[in-house]
N, C-alpha and C positions, 0 to 999 in steps of 0.2 A: 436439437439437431447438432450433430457433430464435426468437426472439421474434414476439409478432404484436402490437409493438407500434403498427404501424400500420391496425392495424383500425379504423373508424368508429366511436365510441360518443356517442349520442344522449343529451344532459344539457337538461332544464328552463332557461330562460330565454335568454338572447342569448349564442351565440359567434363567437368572431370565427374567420379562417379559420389554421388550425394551421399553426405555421409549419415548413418542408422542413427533415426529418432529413437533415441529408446531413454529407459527410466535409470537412473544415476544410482550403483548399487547403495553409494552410500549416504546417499537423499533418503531411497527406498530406509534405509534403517532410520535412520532421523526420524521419518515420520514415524515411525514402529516405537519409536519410544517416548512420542509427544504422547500422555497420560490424561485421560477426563477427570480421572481420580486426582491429581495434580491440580488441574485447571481448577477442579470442586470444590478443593481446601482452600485453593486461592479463594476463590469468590466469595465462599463463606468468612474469610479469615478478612476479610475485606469490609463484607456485610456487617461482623462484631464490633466494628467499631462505632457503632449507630450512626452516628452521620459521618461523614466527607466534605461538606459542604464544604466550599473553598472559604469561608470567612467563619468555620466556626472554628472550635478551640485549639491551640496548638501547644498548650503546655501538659495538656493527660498525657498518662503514658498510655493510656486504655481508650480514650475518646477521643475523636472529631481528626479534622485531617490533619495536623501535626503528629498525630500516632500513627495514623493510618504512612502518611511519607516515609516517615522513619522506619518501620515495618518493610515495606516498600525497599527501599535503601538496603536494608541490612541482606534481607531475601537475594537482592543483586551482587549483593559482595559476597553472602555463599556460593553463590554457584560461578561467582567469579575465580574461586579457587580453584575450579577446575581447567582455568584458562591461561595458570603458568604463567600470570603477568601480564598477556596480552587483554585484558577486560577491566577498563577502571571503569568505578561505579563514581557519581558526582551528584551534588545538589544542583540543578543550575538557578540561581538565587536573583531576583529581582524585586523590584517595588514598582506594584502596581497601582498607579494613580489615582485618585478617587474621579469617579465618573462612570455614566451607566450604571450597571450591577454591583459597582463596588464604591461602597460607601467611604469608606475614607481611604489615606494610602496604607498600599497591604503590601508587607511582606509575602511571597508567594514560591513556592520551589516545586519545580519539575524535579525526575528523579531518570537518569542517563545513563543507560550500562553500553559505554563504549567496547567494540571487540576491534582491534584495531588489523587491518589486513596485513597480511604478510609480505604482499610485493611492494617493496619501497618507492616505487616508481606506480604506482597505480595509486591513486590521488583519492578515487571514488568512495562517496559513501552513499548506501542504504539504510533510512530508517523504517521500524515497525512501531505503532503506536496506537495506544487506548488512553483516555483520561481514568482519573484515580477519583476525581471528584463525583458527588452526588449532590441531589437536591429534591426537593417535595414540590406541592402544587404552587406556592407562593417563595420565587426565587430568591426573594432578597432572608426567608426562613433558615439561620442558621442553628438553630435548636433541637428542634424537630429529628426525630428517626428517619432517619432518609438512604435507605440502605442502596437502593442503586446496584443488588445486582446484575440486572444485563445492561444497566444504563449508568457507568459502563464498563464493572467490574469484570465483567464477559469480554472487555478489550482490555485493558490491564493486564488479565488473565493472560489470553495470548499472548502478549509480548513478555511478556516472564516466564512462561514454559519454554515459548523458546529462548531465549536466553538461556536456561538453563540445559537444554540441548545444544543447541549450536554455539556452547560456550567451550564445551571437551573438543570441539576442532577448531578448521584455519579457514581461510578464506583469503585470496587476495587480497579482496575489498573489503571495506570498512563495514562492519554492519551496526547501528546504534539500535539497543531495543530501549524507547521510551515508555515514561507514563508521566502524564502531563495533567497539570494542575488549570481549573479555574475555564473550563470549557464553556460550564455551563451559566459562569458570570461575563461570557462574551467572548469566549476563542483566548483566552490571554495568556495563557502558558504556551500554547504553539504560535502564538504570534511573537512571544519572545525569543523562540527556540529559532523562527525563520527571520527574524533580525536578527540574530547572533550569528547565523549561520550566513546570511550576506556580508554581513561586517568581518569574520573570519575565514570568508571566501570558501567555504564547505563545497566541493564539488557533489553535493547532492546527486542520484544518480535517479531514484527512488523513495516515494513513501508512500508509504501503507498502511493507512488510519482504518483501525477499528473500532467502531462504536455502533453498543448495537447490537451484537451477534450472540445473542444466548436466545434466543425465542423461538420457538417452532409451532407454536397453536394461531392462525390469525383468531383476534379479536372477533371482527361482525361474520366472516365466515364460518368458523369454526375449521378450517381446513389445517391438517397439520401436515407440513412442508418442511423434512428435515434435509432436501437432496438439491434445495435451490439456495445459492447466495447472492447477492447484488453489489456490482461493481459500478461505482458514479465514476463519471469521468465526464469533464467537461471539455467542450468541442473549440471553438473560437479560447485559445488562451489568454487566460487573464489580464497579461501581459501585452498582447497582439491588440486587445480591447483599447488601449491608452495611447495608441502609436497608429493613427490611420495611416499611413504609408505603410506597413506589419499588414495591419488589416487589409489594404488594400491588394497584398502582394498573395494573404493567405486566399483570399476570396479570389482573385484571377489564377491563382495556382490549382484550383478546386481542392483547396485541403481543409475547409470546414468541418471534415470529421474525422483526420490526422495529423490532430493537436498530438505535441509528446504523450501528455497523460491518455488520451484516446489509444494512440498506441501501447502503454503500458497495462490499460484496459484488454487488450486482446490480447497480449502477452501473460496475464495472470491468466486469462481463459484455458488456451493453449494449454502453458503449463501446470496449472491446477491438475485441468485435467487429467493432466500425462498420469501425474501420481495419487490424484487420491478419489477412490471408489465411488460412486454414487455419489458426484458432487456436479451440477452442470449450471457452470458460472452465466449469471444474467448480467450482460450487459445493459445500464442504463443511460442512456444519454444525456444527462444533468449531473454539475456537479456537487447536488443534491436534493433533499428530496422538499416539497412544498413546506413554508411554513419552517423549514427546520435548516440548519446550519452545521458545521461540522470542523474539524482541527487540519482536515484537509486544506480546506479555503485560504489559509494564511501563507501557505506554504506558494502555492498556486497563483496568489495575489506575488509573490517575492518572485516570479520567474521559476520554480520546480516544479518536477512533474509529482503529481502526486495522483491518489486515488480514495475511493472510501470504500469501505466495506461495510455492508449492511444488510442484517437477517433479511428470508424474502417476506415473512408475515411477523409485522409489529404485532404488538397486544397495549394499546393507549391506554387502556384500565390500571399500568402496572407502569408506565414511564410517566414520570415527574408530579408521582403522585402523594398525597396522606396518607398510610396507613389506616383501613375502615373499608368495612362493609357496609353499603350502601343497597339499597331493593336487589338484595341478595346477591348481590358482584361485591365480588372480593375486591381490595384496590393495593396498590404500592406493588414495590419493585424489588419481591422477597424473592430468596435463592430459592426455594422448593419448584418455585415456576418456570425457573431456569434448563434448558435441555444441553447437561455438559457433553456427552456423546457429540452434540452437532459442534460448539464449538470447538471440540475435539479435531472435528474435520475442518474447521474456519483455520483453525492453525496449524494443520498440515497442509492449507493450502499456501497460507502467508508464510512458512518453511520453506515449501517448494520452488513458490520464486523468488525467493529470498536463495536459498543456495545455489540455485540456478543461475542468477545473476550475478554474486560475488562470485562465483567460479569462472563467469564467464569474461573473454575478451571486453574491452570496453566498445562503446558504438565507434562504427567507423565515424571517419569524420569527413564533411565539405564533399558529402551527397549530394547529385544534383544530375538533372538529367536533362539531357543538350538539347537545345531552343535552337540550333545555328541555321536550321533548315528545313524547309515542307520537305518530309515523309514519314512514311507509315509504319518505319522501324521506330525501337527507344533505345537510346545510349546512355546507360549511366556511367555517371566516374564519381570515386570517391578516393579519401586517400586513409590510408592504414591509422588504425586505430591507437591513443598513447599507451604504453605500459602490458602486459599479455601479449603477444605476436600471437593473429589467429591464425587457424587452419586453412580458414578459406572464408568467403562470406556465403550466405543467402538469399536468394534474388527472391523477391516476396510479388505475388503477384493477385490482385484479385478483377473484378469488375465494379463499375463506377457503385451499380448498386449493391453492391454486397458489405454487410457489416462486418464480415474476417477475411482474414486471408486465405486465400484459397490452394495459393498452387507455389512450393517451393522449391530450389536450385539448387544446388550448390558449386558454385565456381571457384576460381582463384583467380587472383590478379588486382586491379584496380580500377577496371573498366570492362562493361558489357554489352554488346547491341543483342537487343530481339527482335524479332521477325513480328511480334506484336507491337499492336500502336498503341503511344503512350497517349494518344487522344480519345482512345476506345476504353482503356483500363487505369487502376493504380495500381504505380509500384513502390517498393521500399526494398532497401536491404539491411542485412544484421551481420554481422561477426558473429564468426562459430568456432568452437576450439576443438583439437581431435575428439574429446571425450561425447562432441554434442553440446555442449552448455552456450547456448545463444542470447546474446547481447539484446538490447531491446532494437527494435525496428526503429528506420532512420526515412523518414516521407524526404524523398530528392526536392530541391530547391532549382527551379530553370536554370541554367548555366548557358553560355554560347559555347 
C-alpha cells in the first residue's frame, strides 16, 4: 500500500502553497550510477579471501581479515580521489578484550571513509554500514572457508559503492561510509565506533546498517522476493528503557511508536520510494529479528537513531554455515547465490536517504505541542533548526492507528494551530529546503 501523502488537509490560519514532492535531478543520476556489476566484484573480491573471520590471520597479504581490511582501506582511498580532499579514509584501531567470542585481547580495526560536509556550521553526521567479517557454523572457527557473501559482504558492498558515488559530490552534512569488524564475535567494532562517537560528541543524525541484503530465494518457501526490503526499527528507545520518568513521559505522551528511529523507519519508506522502482520498504516493528542481533543495537543502546536493513527472504542453508552438501542441499554463503540486481536497488535506496538527508535542513528543534488547555484544536511551536535556514517546515499528520504519515503542509513560521484534535490524531513536523530535501520528522513533546 502506498503513501497518501499527498492529500489536501485543511489546517486553521494562513498557509502558504506546499512546496512539489518530486525526485532530486541529481539523486535521480546517483542512483543511475550505483553499478551491480561494482557491487559483484566487491563481493567476490571479498569472498577471495577465504575467510574474514574477525580472529583469523592478519599478516597474508592474500588471506583472512587483515587482507581483507587492508583491501577494504585502500578501495576507500581510491575513490577518495575523487573527493578533492574532502574524504579521509582511517583504520579505527582498538583492542578488544578477551571475553565472549573473543579468546584473548584482539587487535581489531574498522575501516571509515569520512566525506566531510561542506557547511561549516552544520555539525551533523550520517553513517551507512555493513560488517566485513565472516564466519561458519562453529563461531569461535577461524580457519575454515567462511566466505560470507551476503552475510555480509552484500552490506560492505553497499556502503563502498556508495562511497564511491557520492564521493564526486558535497553534501552539507557529514556522511561516514563504514565497514566494521567483529559483528559476528558480538557487535564490537560498532560498539567501538558508538563509544567513540559519544566520547567525541559525533552529532549523529542517522545510521544505516546493512546486513543481509543479497538474497532473494526464501529458504522453506521457495518464493523469490526481489521488490520487498525490511526495515527494523525499534519502538520504546533504548535509552527511554533505563530512565522511567523518559519512559513514563514517552507512554503518557502516546509515542510508543515515534521513537527517532521509528521515525527514520518511515522516512526511509517514503523516500526510497520516491526514487527507486519496484522497491516497497516493509516496515518491521523490532529492532531486530528473533534469535539474531545486529551493529544497529550499539548505536541505539548510545542514544542514536539508527535502523537495520534486511532482505525480506533469508536462506539459513547459506548463513553461518560449513561449506557441504548435505541430502542434497547445498550449504554456505557462496557469491553464485547472491542476487546483485536486488542489492543494486538496497543501495540506491540507502543513497536516496542518505542524499536526501545531508542535503537537507537539520530537524527543527524544541517541538512540542501545547498542553495549556481543553480543546480540540493542536498548537505546535518549535524553534528554527542550527545550520541550513529552511524554506519552511512540514506539518505531518496521521491517525492514532495508522503506521505512516498520512497527510502533509507545508507552512512557514514557528508555530501552528489546527482545527484538528491532537487528542484524535499524530503529529510531527520536518524542515524542508526550497529544493524539497526534508529533514527527518520531529514527534512534539507536551509544552504549556
Amino acid at each position: 500500500m502506498k503513501y497518501k501523502f499527498l492529500l489536501p488537509l485543511l489546517f486553521a490560519g494562513p498557509v502558504v502553497a506546499q512546496t512539489t514532492i518530486k525526485q532530486d535531478a541529481v539523486i535521480k543520476q546517483m542512483n543511475n550510477e550505483v553499478s551491480a556489476q561494482n557491487i559483484e566484484a566487491i563481493v567476490r573480491k571479498l569472498v577471495s579471501f577465504k575467510t574474514r573471520h574477525t580472529l583469523s590471520d592478519t599478516t597474508s597479504k592474500t588471506t583472512g581479515i587483515g587482507a581483507a581490511r587492508n583491501w577494504i582501506k585502500a578501495e576507500y582511498e581510491r575513490y577518495a580521489v575523487a573527493a578533492d580532499g574532502r574524504m579521509k579514509v582511517e583504520f579505527d584501531t582498538f583492542t578488544q578484550p578477551a571475553g565472549g567470542r573473543i579468546g584473548k585481547p584482539t587487535v581489531l580495526k574498522n575501516v571509515l571513509a569520512t566525506l566531510k560536509g561542506t557547511n561549516p556550521n552544520d555539525t551533523r553526521v550520517y553513517i551507512v554500514t555493513g560488517h566485513y567479517d565472516s564466519r561458519v557454523n562453529n563461531v569461535m572457527d577461524s580457519a575454515s572457508v567462511a566466505p560470507g557473501a551476503v552475510d555480509d559482504a552484500s552490506g560492505t558492498a553497499v556502503s563502498m559503492e556508495l562511497a564511491r558515488v557520492m564521493s564526486k559530490r558535497s553534501f552539507p552534512a557529514t556522511i561516514i561510509f563504514m565497514a566494521v569488524v567483529g559483528e559476528e564475535q558480538g557487535l564490537n567494532g560498532s560498539t567501538n565506533v558508538a563509544k567513540r562517537a559519544t566520547a567525541e560528541k559525533w552529532n549523529i543524525d542517522a545510521v544505516l546498517n546493512n546486513d543481509i541484503v543479497g538474497n532473494t530465494l526464501g529458504m522453506e518457501n521457495g518464493i523469490k522476493n526481489n521488490t520487498n526490503v525490511r526495515v527494523f526499527s525499534e519502538g520504546v528507545p533504548s535509552v527511554a528503557a533505563k530512565d522511567s520518568k523518559a519512559l513514563n513521559a514517552l507512554i503518557g505522551n502516546g509515542g510508543e511508536n515515534d521513537s527517532p528511529s521509528r521515525q527514520l523507519a518511515r522516512y526511509v519508506k517514503e523516500v526510497a520510494e520516491r526514487y527507486v522502482s519496484h522497491l516497497d520498504v516493509k516496515m518491521v516493528y523490532r529492532r531486530d529479528r528473533f534469535l539474531r542481533g545486529g551493529d544497529q543495537t550499539p548505536f541505539l543502546q548510545s542514544g542514536f537513531t539508527a535502523v537495520r536493513f534486511t532482505e525480506m527472504n533469508e536462506d539459513f542453508t547459506r548463513q553461518h554455515q560449513d561449506i557441504r552438501k548435505e541430502k542434497g542441499i547445498d550449504y554456505g554463503d557462496l557469491p553464485d547465490f547472491a542476487d546483485y540486481s536486488y542489492i543494486q536497488k538496497v543501495a540506491r535506496m540507502n543513497l536516496s536517504v542518505l542524499a536526501n538527508l545531508a542535503s537537507a535542513p537539520a530537524q527543527p528543534q524544541n517541538v512540542g505541542v501545547s498542553t495549556s488547555g481543553l480543546t480540540n484544536k493542536t498548537t505546535l511551536k518549535w524553534e528554527e533548526p542550527k545550520g541550513k535556514k529552511p524554506a519552511g517546515y512540514y506539518i505531518l499528520m496521521r491517525e492514532t492507528i495508522s503506521p505512516y504519515w498520512e497527510k502533509k503542509t507545508f507552512v512557514t513560521g514557528n508555530e501552528y494551530t489546527s482545527d484538528y484534535s491532537k487528542d484524535n490524531y499524530f503529529f510531527a513536523v520536518q524542515a524542508v529546503d526550497a529544493e524539497g530535501h526534508e529533514s527527518q520528522a520531529v514527534y512534539p513533546k507536551p509544552v504549556k
